[in-house]
mmCIF file of the N, C-alpha and C atoms, coordinates in Angstrom:
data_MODEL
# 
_entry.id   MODEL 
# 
loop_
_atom_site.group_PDB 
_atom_site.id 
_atom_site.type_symbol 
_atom_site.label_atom_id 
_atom_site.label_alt_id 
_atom_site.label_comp_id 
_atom_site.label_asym_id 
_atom_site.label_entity_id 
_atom_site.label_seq_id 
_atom_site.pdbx_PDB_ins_code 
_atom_site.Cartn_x 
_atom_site.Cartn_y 
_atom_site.Cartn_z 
_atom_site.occupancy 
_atom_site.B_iso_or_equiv 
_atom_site.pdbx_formal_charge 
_atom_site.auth_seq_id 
_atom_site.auth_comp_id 
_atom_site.auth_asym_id 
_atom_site.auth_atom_id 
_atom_site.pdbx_PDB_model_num 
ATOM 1   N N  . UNK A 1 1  ? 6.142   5.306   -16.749 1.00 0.00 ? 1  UNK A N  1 
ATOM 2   C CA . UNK A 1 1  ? 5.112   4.499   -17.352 1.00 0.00 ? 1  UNK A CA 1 
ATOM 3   C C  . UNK A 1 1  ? 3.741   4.940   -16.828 1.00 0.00 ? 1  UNK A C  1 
ATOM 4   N N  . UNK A 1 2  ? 2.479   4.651   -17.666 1.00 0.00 ? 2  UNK A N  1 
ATOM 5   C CA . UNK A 1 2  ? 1.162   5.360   -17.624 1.00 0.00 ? 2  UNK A CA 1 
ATOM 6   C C  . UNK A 1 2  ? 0.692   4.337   -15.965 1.00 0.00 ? 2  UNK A C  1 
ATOM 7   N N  . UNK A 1 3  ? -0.366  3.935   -15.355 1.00 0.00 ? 3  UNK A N  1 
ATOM 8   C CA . UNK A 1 3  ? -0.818  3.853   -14.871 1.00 0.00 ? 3  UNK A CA 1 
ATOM 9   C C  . UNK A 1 3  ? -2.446  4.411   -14.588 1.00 0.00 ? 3  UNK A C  1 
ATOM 10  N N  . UNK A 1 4  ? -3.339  3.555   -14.759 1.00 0.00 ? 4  UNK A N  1 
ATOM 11  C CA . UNK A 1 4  ? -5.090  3.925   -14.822 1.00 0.00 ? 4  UNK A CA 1 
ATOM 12  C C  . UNK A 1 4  ? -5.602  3.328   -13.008 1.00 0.00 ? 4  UNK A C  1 
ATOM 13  N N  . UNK A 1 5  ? -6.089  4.638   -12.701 1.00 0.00 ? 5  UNK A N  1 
ATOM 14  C CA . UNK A 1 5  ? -6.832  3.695   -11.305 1.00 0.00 ? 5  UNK A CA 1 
ATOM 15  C C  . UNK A 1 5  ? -7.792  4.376   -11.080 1.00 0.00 ? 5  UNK A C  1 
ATOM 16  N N  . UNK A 1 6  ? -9.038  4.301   -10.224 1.00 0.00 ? 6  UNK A N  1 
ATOM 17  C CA . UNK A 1 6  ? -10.340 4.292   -10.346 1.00 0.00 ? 6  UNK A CA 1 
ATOM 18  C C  . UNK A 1 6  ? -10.503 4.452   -8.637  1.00 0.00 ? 6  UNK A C  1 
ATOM 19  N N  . UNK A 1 7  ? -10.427 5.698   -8.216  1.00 0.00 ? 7  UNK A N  1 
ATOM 20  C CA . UNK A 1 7  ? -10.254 6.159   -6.588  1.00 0.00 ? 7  UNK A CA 1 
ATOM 21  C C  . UNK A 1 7  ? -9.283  5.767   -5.945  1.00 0.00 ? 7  UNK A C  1 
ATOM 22  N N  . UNK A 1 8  ? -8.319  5.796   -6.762  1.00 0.00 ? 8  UNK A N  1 
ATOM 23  C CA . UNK A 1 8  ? -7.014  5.501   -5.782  1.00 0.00 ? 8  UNK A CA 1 
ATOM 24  C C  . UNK A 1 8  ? -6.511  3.966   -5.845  1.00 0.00 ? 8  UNK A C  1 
ATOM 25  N N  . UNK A 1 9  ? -7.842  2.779   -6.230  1.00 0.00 ? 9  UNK A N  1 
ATOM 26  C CA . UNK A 1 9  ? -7.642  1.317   -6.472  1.00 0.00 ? 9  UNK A CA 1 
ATOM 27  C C  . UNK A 1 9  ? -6.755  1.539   -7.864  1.00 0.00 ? 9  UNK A C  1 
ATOM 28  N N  . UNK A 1 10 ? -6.009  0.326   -8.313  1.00 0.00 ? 10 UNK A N  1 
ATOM 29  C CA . UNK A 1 10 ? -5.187  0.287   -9.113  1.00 0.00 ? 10 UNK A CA 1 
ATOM 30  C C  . UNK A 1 10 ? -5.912  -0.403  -10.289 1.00 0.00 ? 10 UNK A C  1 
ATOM 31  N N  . UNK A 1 11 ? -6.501  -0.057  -11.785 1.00 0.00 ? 11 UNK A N  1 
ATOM 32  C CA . UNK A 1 11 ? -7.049  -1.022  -12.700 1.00 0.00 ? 11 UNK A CA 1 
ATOM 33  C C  . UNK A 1 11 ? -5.958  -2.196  -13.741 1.00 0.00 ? 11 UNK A C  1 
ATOM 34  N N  . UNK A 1 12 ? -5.251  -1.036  -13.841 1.00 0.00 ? 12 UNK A N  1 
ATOM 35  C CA . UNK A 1 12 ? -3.830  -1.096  -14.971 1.00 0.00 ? 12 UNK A CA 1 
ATOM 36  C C  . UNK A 1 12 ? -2.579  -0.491  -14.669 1.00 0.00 ? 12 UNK A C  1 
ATOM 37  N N  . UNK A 1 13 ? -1.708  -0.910  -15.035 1.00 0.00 ? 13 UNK A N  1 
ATOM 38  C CA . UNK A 1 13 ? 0.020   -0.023  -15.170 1.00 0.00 ? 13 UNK A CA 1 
ATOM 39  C C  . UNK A 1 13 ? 0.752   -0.721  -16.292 1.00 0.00 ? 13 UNK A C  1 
ATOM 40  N N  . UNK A 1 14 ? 1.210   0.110   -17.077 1.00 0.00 ? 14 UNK A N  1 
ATOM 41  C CA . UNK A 1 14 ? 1.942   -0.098  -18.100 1.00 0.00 ? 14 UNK A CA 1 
ATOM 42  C C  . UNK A 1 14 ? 3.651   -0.550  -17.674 1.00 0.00 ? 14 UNK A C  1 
ATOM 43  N N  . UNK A 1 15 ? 3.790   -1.776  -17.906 1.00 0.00 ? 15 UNK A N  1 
ATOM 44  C CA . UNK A 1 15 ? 5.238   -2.266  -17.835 1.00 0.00 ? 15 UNK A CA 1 
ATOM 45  C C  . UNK A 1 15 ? 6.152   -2.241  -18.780 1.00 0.00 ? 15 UNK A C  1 
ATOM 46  N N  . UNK A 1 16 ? 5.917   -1.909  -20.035 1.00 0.00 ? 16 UNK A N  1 
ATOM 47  C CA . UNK A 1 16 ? 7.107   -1.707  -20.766 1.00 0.00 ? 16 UNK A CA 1 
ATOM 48  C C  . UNK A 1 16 ? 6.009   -0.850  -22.197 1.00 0.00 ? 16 UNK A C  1 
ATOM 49  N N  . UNK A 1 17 ? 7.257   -1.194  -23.313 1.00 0.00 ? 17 UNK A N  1 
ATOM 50  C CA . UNK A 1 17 ? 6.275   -0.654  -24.437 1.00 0.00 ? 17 UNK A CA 1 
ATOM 51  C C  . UNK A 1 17 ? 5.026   -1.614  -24.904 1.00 0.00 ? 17 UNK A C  1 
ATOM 52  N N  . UNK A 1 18 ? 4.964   -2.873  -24.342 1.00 0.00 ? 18 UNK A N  1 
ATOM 53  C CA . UNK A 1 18 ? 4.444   -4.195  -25.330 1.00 0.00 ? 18 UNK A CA 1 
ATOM 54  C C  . UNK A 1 18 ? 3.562   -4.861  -24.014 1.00 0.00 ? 18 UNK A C  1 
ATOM 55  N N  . UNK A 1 19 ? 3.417   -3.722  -22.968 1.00 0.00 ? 19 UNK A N  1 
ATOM 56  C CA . UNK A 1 19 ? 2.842   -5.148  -21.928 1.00 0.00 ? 19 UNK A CA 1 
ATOM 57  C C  . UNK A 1 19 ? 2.444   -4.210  -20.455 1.00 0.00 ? 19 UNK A C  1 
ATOM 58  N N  . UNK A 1 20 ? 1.373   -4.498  -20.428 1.00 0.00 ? 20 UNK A N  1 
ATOM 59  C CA . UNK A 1 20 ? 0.967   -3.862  -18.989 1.00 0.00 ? 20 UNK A CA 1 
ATOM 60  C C  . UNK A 1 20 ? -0.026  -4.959  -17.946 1.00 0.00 ? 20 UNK A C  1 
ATOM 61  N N  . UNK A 1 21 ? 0.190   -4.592  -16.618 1.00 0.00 ? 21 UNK A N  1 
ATOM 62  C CA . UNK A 1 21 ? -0.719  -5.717  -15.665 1.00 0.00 ? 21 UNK A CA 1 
ATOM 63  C C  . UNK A 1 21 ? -1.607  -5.443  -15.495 1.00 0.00 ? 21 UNK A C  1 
ATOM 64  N N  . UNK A 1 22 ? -2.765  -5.793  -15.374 1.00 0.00 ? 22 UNK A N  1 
ATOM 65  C CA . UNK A 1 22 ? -4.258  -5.428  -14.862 1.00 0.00 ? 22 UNK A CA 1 
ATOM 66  C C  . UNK A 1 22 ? -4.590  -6.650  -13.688 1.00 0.00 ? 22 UNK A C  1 
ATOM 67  N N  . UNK A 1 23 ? -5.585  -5.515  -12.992 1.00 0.00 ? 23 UNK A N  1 
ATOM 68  C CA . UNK A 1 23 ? -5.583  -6.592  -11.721 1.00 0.00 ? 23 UNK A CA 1 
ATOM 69  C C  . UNK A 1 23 ? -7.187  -6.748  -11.876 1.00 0.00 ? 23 UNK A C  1 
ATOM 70  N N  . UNK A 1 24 ? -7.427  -8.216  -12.373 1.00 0.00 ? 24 UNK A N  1 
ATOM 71  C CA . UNK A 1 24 ? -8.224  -9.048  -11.818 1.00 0.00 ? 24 UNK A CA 1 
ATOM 72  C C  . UNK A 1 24 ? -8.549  -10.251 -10.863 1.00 0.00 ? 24 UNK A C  1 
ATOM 73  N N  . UNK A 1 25 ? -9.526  -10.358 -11.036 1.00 0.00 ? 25 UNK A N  1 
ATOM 74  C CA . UNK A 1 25 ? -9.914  -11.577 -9.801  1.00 0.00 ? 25 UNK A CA 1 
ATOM 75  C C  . UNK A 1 25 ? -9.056  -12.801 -9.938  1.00 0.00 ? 25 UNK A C  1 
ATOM 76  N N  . UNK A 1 26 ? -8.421  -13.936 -9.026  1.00 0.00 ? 26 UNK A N  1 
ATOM 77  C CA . UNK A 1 26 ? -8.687  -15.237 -9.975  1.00 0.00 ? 26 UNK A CA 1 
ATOM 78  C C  . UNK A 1 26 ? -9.270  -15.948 -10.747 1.00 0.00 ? 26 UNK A C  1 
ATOM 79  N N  . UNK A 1 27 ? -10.591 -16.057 -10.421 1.00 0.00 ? 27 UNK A N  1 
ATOM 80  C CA . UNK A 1 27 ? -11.347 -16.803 -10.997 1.00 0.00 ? 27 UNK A CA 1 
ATOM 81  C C  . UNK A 1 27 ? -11.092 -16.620 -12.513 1.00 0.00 ? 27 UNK A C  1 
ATOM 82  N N  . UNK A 1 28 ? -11.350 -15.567 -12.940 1.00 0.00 ? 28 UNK A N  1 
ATOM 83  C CA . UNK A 1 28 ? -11.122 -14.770 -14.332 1.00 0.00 ? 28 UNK A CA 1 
ATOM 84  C C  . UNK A 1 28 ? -9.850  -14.891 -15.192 1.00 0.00 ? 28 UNK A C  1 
ATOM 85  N N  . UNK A 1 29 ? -8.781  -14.640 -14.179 1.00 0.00 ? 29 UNK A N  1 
ATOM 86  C CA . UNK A 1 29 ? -7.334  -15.006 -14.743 1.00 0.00 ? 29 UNK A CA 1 
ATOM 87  C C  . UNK A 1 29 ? -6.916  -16.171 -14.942 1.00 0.00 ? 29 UNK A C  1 
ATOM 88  N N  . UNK A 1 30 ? -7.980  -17.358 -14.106 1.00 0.00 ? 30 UNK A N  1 
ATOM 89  C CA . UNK A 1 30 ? -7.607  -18.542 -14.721 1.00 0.00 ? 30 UNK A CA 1 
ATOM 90  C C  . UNK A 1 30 ? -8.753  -18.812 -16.049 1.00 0.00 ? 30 UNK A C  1 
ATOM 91  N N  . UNK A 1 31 ? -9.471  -18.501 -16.481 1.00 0.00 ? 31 UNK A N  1 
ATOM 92  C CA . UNK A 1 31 ? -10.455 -18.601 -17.103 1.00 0.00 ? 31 UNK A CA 1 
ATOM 93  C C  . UNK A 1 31 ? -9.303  -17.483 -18.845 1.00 0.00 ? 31 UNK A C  1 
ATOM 94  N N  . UNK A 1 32 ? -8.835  -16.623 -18.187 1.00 0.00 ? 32 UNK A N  1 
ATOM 95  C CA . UNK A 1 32 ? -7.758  -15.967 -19.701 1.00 0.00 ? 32 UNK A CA 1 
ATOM 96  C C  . UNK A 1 32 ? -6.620  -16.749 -19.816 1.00 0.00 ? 32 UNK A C  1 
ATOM 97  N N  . UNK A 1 33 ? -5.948  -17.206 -18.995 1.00 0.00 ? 33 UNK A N  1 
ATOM 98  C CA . UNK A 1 33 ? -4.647  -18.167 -19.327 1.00 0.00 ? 33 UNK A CA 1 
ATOM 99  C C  . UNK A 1 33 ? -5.499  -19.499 -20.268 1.00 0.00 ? 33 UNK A C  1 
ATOM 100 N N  . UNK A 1 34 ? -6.081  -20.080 -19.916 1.00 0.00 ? 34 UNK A N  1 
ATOM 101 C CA . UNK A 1 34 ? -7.244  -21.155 -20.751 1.00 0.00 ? 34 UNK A CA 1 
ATOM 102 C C  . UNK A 1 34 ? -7.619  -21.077 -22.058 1.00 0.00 ? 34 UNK A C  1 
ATOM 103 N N  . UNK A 1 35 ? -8.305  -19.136 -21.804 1.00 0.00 ? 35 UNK A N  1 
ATOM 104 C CA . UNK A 1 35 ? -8.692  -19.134 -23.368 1.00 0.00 ? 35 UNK A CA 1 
ATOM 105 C C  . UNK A 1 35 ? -8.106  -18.357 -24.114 1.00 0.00 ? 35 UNK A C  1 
ATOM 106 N N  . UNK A 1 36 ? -7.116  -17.708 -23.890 1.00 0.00 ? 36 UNK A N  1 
ATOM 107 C CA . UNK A 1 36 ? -6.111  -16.594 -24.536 1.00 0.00 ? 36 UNK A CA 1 
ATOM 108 C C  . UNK A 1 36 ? -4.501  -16.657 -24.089 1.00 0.00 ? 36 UNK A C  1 
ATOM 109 N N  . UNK A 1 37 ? -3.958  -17.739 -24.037 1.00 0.00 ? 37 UNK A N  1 
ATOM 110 C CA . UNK A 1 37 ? -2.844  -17.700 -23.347 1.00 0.00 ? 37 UNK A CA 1 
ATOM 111 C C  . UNK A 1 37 ? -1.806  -16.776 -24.441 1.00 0.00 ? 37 UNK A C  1 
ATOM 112 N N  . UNK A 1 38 ? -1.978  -16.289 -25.443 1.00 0.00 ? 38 UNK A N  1 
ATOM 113 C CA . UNK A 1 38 ? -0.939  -15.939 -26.381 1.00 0.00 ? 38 UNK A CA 1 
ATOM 114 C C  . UNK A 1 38 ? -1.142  -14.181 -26.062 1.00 0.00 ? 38 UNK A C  1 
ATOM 115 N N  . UNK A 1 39 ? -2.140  -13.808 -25.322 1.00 0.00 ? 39 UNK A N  1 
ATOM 116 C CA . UNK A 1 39 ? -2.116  -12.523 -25.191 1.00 0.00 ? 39 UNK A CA 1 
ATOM 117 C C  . UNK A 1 39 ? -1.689  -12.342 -23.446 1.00 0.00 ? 39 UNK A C  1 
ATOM 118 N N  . UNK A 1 40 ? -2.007  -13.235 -22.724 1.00 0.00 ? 40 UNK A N  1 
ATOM 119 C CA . UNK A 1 40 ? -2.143  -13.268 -21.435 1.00 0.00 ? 40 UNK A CA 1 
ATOM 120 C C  . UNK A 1 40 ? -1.083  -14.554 -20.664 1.00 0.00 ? 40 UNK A C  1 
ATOM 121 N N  . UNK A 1 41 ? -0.249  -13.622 -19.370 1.00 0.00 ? 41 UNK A N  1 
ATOM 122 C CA . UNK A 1 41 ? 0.443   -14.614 -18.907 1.00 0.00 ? 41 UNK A CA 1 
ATOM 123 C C  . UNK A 1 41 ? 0.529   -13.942 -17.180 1.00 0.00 ? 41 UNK A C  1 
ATOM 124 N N  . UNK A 1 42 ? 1.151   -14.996 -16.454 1.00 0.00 ? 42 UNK A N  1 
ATOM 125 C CA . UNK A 1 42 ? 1.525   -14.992 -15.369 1.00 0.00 ? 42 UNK A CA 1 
ATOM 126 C C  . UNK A 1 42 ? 2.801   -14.870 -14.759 1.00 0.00 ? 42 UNK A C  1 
ATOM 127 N N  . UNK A 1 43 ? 3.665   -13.753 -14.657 1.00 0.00 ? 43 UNK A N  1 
ATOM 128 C CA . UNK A 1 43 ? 5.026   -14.003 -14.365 1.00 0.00 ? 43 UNK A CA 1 
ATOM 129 C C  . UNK A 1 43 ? 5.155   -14.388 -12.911 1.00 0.00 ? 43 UNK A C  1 
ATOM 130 N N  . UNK A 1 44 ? 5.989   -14.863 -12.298 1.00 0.00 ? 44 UNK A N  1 
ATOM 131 C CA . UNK A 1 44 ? 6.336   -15.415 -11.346 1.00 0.00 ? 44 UNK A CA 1 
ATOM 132 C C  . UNK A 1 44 ? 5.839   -14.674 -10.075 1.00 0.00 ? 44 UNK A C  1 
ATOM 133 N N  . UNK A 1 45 ? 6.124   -13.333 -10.395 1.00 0.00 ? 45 UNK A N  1 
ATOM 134 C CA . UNK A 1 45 ? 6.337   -12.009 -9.476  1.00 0.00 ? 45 UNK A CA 1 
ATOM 135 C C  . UNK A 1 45 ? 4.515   -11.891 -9.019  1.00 0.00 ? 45 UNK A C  1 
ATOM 136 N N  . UNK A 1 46 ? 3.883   -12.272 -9.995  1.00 0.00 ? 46 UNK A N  1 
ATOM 137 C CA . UNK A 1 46 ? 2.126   -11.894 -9.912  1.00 0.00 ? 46 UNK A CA 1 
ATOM 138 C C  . UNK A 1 46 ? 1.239   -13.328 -9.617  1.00 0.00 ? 46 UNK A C  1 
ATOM 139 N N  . UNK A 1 47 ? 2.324   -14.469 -9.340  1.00 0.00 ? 47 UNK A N  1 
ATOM 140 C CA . UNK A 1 47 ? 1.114   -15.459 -9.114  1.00 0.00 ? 47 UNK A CA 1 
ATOM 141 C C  . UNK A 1 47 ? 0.625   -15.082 -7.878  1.00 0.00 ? 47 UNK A C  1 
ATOM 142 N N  . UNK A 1 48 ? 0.875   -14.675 -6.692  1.00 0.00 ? 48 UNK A N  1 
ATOM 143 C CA . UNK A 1 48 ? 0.261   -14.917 -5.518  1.00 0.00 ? 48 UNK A CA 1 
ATOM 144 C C  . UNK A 1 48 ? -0.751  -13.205 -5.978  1.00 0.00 ? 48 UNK A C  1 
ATOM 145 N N  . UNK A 1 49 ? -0.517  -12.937 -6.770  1.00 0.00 ? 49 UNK A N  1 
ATOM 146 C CA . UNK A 1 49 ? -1.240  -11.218 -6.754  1.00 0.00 ? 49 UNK A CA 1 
ATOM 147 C C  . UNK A 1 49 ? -2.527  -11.547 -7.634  1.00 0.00 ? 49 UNK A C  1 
ATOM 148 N N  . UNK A 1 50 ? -3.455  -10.410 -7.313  1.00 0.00 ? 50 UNK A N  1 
ATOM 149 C CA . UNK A 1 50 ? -4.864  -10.481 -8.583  1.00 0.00 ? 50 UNK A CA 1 
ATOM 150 C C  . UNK A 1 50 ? -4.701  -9.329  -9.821  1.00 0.00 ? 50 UNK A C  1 
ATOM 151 N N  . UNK A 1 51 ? -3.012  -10.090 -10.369 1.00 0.00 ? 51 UNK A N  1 
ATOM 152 C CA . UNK A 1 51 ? -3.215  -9.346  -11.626 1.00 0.00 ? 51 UNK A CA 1 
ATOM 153 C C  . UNK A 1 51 ? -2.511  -10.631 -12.505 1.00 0.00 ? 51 UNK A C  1 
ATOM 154 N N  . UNK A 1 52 ? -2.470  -9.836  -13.941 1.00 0.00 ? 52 UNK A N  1 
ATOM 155 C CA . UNK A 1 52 ? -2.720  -11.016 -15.050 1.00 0.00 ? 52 UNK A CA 1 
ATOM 156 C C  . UNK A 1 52 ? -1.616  -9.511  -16.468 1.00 0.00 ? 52 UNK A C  1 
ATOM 157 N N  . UNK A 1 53 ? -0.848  -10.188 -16.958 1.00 0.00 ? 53 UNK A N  1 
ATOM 158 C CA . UNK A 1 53 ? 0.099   -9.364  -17.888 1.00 0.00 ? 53 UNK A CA 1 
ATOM 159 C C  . UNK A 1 53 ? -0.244  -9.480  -19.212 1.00 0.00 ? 53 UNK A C  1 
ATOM 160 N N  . UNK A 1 54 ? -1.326  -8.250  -19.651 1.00 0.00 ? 54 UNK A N  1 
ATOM 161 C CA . UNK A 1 54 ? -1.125  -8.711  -21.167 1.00 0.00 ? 54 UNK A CA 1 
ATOM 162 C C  . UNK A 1 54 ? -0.297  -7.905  -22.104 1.00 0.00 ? 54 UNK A C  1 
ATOM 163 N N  . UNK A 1 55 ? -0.549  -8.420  -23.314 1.00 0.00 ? 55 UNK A N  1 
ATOM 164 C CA . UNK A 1 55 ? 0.080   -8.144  -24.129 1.00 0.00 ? 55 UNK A CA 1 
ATOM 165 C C  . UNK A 1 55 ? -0.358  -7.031  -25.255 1.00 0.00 ? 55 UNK A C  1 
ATOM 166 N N  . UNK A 1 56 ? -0.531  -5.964  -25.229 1.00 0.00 ? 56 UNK A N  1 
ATOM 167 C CA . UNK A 1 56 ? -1.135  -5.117  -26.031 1.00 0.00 ? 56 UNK A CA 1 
ATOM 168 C C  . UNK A 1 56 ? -0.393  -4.896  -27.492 1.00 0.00 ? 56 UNK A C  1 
ATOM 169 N N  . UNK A 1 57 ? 0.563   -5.419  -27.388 1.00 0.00 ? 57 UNK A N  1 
ATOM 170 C CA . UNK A 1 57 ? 1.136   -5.447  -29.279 1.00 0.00 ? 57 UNK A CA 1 
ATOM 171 C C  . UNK A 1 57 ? 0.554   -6.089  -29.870 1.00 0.00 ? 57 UNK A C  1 
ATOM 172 N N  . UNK A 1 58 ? 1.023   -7.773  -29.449 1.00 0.00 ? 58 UNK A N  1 
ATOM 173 C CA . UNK A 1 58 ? 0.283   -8.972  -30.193 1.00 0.00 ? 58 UNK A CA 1 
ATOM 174 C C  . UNK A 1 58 ? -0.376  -9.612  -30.113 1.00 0.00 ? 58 UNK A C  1 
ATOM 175 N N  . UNK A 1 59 ? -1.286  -9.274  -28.525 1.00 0.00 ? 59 UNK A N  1 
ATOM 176 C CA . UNK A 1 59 ? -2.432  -9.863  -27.997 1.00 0.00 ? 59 UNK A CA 1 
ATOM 177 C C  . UNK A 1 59 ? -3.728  -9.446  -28.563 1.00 0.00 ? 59 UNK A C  1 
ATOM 178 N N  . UNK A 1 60 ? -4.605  -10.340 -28.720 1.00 0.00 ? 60 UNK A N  1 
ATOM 179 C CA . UNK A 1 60 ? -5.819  -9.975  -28.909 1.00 0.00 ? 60 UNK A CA 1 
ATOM 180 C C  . UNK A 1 60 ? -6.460  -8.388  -28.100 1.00 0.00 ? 60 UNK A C  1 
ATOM 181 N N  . UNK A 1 61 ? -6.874  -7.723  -28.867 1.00 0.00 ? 61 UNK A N  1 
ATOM 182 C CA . UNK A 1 61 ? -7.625  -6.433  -28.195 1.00 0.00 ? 61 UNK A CA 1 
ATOM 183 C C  . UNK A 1 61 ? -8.792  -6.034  -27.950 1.00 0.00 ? 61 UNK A C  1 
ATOM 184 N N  . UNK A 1 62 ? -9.402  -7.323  -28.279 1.00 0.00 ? 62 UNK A N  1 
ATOM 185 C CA . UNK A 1 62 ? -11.084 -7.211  -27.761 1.00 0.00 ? 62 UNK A CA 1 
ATOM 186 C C  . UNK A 1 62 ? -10.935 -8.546  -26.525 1.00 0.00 ? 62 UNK A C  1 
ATOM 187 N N  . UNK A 1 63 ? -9.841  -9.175  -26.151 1.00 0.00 ? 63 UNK A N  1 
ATOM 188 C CA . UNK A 1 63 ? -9.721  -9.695  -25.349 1.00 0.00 ? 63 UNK A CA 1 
ATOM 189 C C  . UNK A 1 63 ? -9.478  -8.695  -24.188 1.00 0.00 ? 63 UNK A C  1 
ATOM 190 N N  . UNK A 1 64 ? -8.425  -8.099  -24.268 1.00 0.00 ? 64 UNK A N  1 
ATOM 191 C CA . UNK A 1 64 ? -8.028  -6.806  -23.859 1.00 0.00 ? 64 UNK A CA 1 
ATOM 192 C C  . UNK A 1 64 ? -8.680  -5.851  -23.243 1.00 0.00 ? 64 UNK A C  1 
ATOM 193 N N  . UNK A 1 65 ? -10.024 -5.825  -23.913 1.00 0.00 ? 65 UNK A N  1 
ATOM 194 C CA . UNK A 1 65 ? -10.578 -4.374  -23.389 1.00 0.00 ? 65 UNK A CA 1 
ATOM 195 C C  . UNK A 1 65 ? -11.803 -4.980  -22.639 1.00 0.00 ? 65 UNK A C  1 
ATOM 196 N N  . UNK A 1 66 ? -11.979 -6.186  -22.478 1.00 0.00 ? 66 UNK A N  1 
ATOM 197 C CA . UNK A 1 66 ? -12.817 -7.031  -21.683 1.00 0.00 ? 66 UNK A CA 1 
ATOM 198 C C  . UNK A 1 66 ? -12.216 -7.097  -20.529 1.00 0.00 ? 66 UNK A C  1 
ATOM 199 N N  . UNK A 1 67 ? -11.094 -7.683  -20.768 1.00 0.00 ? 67 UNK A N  1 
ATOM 200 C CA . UNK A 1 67 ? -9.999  -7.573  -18.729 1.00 0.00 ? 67 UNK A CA 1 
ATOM 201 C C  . UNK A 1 67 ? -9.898  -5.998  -18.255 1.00 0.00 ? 67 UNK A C  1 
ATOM 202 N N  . UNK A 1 68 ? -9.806  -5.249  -19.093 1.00 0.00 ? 68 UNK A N  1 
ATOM 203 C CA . UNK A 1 68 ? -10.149 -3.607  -18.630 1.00 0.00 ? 68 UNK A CA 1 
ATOM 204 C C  . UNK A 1 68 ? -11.306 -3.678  -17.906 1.00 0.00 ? 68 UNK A C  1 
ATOM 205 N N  . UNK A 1 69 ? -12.294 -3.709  -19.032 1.00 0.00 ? 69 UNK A N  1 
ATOM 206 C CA . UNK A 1 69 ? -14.052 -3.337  -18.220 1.00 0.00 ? 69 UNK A CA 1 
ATOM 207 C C  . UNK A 1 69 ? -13.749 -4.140  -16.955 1.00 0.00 ? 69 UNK A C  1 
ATOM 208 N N  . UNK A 1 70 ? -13.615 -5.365  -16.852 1.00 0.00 ? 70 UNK A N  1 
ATOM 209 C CA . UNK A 1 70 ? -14.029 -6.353  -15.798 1.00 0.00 ? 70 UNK A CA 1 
ATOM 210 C C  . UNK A 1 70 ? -12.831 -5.690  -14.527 1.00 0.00 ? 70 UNK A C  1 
ATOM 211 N N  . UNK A 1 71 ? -11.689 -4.794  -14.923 1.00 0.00 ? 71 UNK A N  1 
ATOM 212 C CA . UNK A 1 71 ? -10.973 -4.311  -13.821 1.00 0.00 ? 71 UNK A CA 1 
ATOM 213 C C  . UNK A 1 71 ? -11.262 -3.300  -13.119 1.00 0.00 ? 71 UNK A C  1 
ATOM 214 N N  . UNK A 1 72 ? -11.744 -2.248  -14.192 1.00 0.00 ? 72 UNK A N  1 
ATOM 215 C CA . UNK A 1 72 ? -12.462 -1.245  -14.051 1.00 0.00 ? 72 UNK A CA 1 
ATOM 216 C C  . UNK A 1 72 ? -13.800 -1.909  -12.870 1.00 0.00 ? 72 UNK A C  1 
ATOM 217 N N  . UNK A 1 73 ? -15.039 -2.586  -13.105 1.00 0.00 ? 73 UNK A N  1 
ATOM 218 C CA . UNK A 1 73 ? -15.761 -3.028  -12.838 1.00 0.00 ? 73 UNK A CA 1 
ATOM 219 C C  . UNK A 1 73 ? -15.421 -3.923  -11.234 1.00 0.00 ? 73 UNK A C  1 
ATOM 220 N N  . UNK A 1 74 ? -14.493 -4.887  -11.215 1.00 0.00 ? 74 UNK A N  1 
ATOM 221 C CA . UNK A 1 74 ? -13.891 -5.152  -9.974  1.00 0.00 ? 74 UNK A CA 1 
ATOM 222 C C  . UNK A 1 74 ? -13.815 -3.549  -8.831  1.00 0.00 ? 74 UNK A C  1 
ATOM 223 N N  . UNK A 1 75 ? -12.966 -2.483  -9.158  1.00 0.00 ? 75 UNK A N  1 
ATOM 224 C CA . UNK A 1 75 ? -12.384 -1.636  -8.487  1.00 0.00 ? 75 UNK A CA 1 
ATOM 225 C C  . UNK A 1 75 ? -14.077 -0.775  -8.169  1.00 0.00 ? 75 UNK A C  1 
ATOM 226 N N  . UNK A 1 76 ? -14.528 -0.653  -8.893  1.00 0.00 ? 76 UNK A N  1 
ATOM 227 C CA . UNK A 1 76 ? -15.979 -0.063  -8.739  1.00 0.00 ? 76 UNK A CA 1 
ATOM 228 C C  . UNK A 1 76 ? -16.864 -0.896  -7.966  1.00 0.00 ? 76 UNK A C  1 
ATOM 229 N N  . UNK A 1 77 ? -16.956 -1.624  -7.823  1.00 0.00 ? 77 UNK A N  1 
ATOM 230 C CA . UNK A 1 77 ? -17.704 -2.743  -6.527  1.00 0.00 ? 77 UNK A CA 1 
ATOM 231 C C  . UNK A 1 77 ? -17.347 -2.725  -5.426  1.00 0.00 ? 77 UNK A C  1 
ATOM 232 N N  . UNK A 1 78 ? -15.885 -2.333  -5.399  1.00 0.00 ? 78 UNK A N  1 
ATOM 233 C CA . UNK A 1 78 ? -15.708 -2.387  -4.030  1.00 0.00 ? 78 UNK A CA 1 
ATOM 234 C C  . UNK A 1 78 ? -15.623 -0.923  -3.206  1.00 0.00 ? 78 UNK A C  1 
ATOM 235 N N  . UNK A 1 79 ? -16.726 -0.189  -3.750  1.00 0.00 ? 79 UNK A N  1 
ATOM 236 C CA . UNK A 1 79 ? -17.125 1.377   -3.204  1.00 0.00 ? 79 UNK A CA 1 
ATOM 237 C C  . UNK A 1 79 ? -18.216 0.934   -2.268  1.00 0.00 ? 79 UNK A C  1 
# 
């Protein structure tokens, strides 16, 4: 499976054909479960973690490429 990271920090990894994790902040991941829960979820394995599972089949994709920038953008701040 693909995997995107930004100096070695981790942005994204692809978990199957239909679904990859991106690691954002909390604050943010509770703010996408709220307003996008049909693209975005929390499996058990990632609550204590700062990532968030979406859904790239049937999830929204301008939702999508907003939790990118903002992961991308997380991993770049902390240079």
């Amino acid at each position: 499976m693909s995997e995107w990271r930004y100096h070695g920090r981790l942005i994204a990894r692809q978990l199957d054909d239909a679904h990859l994790v991106v690691r954002i902040d909390f604050d943010f991941r509770r703010s996408l479960m709220q307003s996008d829960p049909d693209t975005f979820s929390i499996p058990n394995r990632y609550a204590k973690h700062m990532m968030v599972v979406a859904d790239f089949v049937q999830g929204n994709e301008d939702a999508i490429e907003d939790v990118l920038d903002n992961a991308w953008q997380l991993q770049r701040s902390a240079d």
